[in-house]
Every structure is written in C-alpha cells, then in structure tokens.
N, C-alpha and C positions, 0 to 999 in steps of 0.2 A: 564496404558495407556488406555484411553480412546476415542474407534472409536465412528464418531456423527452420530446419525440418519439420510439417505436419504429418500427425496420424492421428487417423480417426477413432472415436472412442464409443461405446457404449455407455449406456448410464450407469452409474455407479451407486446406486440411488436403489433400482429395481433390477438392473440389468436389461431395461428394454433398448429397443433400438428406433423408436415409434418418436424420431426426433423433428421438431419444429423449430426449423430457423427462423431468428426474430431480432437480430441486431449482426449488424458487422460494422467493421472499422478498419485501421492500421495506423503505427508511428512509430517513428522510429525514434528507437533509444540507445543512450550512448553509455557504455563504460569506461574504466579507465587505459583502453586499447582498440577498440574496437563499435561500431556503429553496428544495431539488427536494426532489421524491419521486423517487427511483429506483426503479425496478421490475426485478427481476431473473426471469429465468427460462433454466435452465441446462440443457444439453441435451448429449447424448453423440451423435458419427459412426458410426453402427452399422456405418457400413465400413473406419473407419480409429480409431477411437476417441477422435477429438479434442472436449475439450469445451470449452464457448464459450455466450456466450449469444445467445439468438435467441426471442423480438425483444429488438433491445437500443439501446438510445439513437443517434440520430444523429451522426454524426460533426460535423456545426454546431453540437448544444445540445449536445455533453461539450467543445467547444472553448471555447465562453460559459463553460462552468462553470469550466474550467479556467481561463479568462484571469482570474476573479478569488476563486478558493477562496482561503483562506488558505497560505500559505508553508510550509514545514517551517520550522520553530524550532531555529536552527543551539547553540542553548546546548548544551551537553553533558547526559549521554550523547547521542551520534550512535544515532542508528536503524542504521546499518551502521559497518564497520569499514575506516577510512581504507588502513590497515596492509595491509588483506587487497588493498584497491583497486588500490595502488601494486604489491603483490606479482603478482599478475595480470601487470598493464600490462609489466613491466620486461623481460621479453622480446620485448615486441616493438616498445619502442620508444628513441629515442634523444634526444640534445639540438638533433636538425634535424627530428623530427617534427611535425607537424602533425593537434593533437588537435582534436575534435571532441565537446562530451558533450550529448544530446539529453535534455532534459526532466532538465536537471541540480538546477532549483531554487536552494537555496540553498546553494551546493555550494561557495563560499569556502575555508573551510578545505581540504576535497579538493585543488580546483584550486592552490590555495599551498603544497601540499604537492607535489603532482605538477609544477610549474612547475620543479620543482629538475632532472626527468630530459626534458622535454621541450620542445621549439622555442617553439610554440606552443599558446594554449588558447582556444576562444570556447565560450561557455555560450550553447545554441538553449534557449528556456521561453518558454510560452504565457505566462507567466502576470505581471501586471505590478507585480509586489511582486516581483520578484525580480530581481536585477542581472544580466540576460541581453545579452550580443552583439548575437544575432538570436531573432526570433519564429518564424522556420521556415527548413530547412535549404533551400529551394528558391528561394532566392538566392544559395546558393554554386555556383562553378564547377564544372562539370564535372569529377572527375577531379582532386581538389582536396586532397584531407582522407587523409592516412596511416593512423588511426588514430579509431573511429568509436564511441563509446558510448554505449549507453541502458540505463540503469540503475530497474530498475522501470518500466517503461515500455509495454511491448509486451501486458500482460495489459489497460493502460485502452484499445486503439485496436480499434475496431468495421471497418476497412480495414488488417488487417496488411499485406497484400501489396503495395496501394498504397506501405505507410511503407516497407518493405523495400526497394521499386524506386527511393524517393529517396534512401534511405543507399545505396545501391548506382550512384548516379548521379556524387552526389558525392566515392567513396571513388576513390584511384588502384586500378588495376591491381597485383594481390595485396595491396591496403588489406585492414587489418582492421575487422571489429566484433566491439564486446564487448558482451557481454546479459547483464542479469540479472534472474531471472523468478522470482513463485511457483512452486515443484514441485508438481506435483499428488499427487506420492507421498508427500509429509507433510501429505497434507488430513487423514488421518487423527489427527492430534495435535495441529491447531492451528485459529483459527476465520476462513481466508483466505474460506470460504463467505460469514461478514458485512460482507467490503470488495465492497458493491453497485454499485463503483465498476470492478471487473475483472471487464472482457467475456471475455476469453479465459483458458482455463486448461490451463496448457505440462505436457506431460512431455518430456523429453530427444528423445525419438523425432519427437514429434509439432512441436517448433519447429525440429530439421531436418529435416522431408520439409517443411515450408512455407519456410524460408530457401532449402532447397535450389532449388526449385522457382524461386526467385527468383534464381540465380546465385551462391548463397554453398556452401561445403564449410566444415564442423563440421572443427574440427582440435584442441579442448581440453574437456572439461568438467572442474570443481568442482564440491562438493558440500560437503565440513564447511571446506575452505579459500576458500569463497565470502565476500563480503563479510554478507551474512547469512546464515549455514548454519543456522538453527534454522527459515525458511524456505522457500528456494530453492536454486537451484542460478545459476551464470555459463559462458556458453558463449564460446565466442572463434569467431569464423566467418571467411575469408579469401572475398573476391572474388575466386571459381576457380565455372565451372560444373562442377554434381556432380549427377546425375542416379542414381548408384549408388551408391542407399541399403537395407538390408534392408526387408522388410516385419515387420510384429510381428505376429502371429496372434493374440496373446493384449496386445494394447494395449487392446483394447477392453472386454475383462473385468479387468482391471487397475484400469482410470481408470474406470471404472462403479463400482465398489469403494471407491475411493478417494474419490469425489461422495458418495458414501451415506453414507463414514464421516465425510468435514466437515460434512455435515447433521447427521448425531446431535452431533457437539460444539458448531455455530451452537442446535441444541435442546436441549441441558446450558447453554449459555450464558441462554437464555431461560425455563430453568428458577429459574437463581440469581438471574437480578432480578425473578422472577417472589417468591423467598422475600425477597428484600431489601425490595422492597416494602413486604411485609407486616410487614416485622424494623420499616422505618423508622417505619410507621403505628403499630406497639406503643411505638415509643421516644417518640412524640410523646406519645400517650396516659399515657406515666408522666411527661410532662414532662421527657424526655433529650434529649441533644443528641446531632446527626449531624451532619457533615463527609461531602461528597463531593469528592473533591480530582482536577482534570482535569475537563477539558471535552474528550469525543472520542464518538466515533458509542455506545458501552454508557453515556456517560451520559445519551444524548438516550433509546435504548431505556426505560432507566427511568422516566425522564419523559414517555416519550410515553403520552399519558391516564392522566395518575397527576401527581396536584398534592403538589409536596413541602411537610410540612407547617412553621409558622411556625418548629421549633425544629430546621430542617434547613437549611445552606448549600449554598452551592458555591462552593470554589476554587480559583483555577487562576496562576500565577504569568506567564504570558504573558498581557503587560497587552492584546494585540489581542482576547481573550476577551472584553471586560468586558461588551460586549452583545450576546456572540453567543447569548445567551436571553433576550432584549428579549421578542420574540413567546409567550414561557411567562410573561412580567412575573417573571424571574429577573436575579438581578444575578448577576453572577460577578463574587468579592472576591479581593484580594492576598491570599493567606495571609497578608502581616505585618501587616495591619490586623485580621486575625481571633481573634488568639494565645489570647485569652481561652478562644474558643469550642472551639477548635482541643482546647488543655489539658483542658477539662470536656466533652469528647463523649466519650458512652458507644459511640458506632459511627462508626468512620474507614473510608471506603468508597474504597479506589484504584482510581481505573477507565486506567489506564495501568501497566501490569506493568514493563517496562522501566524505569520512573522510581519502583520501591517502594525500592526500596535511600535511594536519595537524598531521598525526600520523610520518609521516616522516620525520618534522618540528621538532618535538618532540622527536625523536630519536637524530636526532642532534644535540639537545641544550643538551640533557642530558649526551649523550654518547661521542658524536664528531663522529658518525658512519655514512657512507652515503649509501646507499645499491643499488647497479649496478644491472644493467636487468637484470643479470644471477644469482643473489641471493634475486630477487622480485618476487612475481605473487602479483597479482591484480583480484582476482575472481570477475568474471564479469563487468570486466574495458570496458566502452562504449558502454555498452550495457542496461545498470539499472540504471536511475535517481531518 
C-alpha cells in the first residue's frame, strides 16, 4: 500500500490563504499495480469561496497513479453522453479544425464520432492502457490547437493554473476550450464528496475568476444539456484576456452549504454499508447466498475491515477486475461462470447505479430470475451519476 505525498496549497481562486476546513475523509484506491490511501481534506476560501483540497497529493504521486489506474471501460452505457459532446462542440467548429481532448481516456467512440465534423483529433492521457497521441500537451506548438478539451479533468490537478497557462499556450488566438467539471451545487444530491480523487471543487463563478485570471473569457455554460447533467456543468472559455468579472458576496455561503450537504449524503452512503454489512453477516449465518456485482471504490468501503463471508461473491464482467482484490484473497468472477449462485442469492447488491438497468436485464435473460426490493440494494442509487 502506497500513502501519496501531501502539500499544502493556497487558493487558486484569490490567492488567499484565509482557509476553512469543512469535510475530511479517506480510501483507498486500487490500480493496476498498486493500492493508495488517499487522504482528503476539503476546505472552503473564506474570501472568495472556492473549495479545493488542502493538503492534497502531489502533483508527481497523482501522475504515477494516473499513468497506471485502470482505463474507463468503453462497453456501454457511456458514463456521459456522446450526443450531448458533439452538440456542444458544433458551433465552434469545422471540417479544418484542429481538436485537441486532454485526459480523453478511452474516448474511441467520442473521437469517431466527432471525426465526422472535424479536421483533426489527438487524444493527450497520462495513462498507458489507453491509445493516446501524446502524454502531455507541452510538446505541442505554440499557437497550434483551434479547439481544446478536458472533460472531467480539472477537479483531479492539485496546479490548475499551471494546466490552464499550457492549454492557453497551445490554443490559437480566439482558440477555444471546452470544460467539463463536478458542480458544487448538486453536492447536495449526489456523493462527488467520495471520489478522494478530486482536489478541487468548481462552481460556475469560481472556475471563471480562475480561467479568467489565466487569459480566457467564459462565453457559454450548460447545465441539464451538459454531457453529464445529473452532475456537472460544461463551460466553453475563448482565449480573450477578461479581467471583468462580478464578485459574488454570497459564493461563500453557497458552497459552504453545498460541502456540508455532500458530507451528509458521503454519511447516508456510510450508513447503508454500514446495514449491508450486517444484512450480509445475517444471510451467511442462515446459509444464503449474496452477489455483489462491480468492483468500484463502495465496494472496497464494504470490505474494508469487514471479511466477506464463504456464501458471498463478487462479480464484475470487466475481465481486468479479476485481481483487483488479490490483497483481501478475493477473486472477482465473470458473472457467466456464476449463474447458479447469481439465480439462488437471497441479496443482489449493485454497487454501480448506472449499470442497474442492464445488469438486471442480464440476469433475466440468463437465469429467468427477477430480484424484488427486499432482495436488491442499489449502493448509491440517486445519488451518484
């Protein structure tokens, strides 16, 4: 196990240092090598109200981690919406453009969609399971790139302004970028507090007076037509210096508000596998069988100091899973090797909300099995998009 280096930061927002802690945590997360403990501690700018965390991983250990976490798993459903991507983009670009998508991943289908209305496309990702162009945008030319994207991005970099002055180096003259970020104003309804993984946490306000600050003008937002609107938002920003922005007087009592209310749902969340637990321990004890289906950071919570017992699985159909709980001495099985067990569990536990539709889809085609409220949980159903 590997804990990453903290260092403490200033605000990036205003440059104060006038910080209010208001959330902490930790979990740890696995790659395909390697187990961190990430440590989180989340803090508000009592001058401008930007929250962010501080102390927060090094910019060196979240690069290591990133060059070999696991990939986004391009199967369907998409974690966002292609449709919405394209929709976005089509104003401002053309068939002589020159795109650019930053920490794209496995972003295949995206880019072969988008290739239809644009020049060109290179995929920049750390990360080396992923079929990326380049590792970093700071061997592109100057003055280069029409059209600049990072999509989920800018909430994991601990040096925003640094990242901002290199998309800003290599965009042409009125180049755009496009961003798409957690809102902090839907912390309230969902559990972004538990991705230990995002250092900084955007409201609208608060990621233009820091773009600004760096040479870009805010000229578009989204919100339900974003490519994930349950949530974030997507900003469009033009390379134009913009120094005249409002101030918010009341940003800071807003996103204070909004930090306290994702605490209480990451604490609703820690309550339900706090009772699942105890559900799984009962069902062992009458000799029942449990299915946990997905491997993702609520099913490590569960298991973490808690041995699941002989008459409980886990499965997960992304076969790169199969040891990624070697160090608990858990296997992670194909569901279609498990069918039996799958059919005769008294408790089907999906720890992936987005993927309940179709795993339950899939149970029935294969088994005939349909599974009633009182032998379902849905870890973090309506809360986590």
């Amino acid at each position: 196990m590997k804990e990453l280096s903290l260092e403490k930061r200033n605000c990036e927002c205003c440059g104060g240092n006038d910080l209010e802690p208001v959330y902490s945590g930790e979990n740890y997360i696995k790659d395909r090598s390697e187990t961190y403990l990430f440590r989180q501690r989340v803090v508000i700018c009592r001058r401008c109200g930007f929250c962010f965390n501080s102390p927060c991983p090094t910019k060196e250990d979240l690069e290591n981690y990133y060059v070999s976490c696991f990939s986004i798993n391009e199967a369907p459903p998409f974690h966002y919406s292609i449709d919405a991507r394209i929709d976005a983009l089509k104003r401002y670009i053309s068939k002589k453009t020159t795109f650019v998508e930053i920490g794209g991943n496995q972003s295949g289908k995206f880019h072969e969609r988008l290739s239809e209305y644009v020049g060109s496309i290179q995929n920049v990702d750390l990360n080396d399971e992923c079929l990326s162009n380049l590792k970093t945008i700071d061997v592109l030319p100057k003055a280069s790139v029409d059209v600049l994207a990072c999509y989920d991005v800018l909430e994991h970099l601990p040096k925003i302004r640094d990242f901002l002055q290199a998309c800003l180096r290599v965009l042409k003259n009125g180049g755009i970028m496009m961003v798409e970020v957690p809102d902090i104003k839907f912390y309230s309804n969902n559990l972004m507090l538990f991705c230990v993984e995002h250092v900084n946490h955007f409201s609208v306000h608060t990621l233009e007076r820091i773009a600004s600050n760096c040479g870009f003008k805010l000229i578009e937002v989204r919100r339900a037509t974003s490519s994930r609107p349950l949530t974030g938002f997507s900003a469009v920003f033009k390379k134009e210096n913009n120094n005249d922005f409002d101030e918010a007087p009341t940003e800071y009592l807003d996103s204070l508000a909004c930090l306290k209310d994702g605490g209480e749902q990451v604490e609703r969340l820690r309550s339900q596998i706090g009772r699942l637990q105890e559900r799984i321990i009962q069902l062992n004890e009458e000799d029942k069988k449990v299915t946990l289906w997905c491997v993702t950071d609520f099913l490590y919570k569960i298991i973490d100091n808690f041995k699941l017992p002989q008459n409980s699985i886990v499965v997960d159909s992304d076969i790169r899973k199969r040891n990624y709980l070697e160090d608990k001495k858990i296997l992670v099985r194909q569901p279609i090797d498990c069918l039996e067990h799958i059919k005769d569990s008294n408790l089907l536990i999906i720890l992936s909300p987005r993927n309940k539709m179709n795993i339950l889809e899939w149970i029935k085609k294969k088994t005939g099995k349909s599974f009633n409220e009182e032998k379902l949980e849905i870890v973090g159903e309506g809360l986590y998009g």
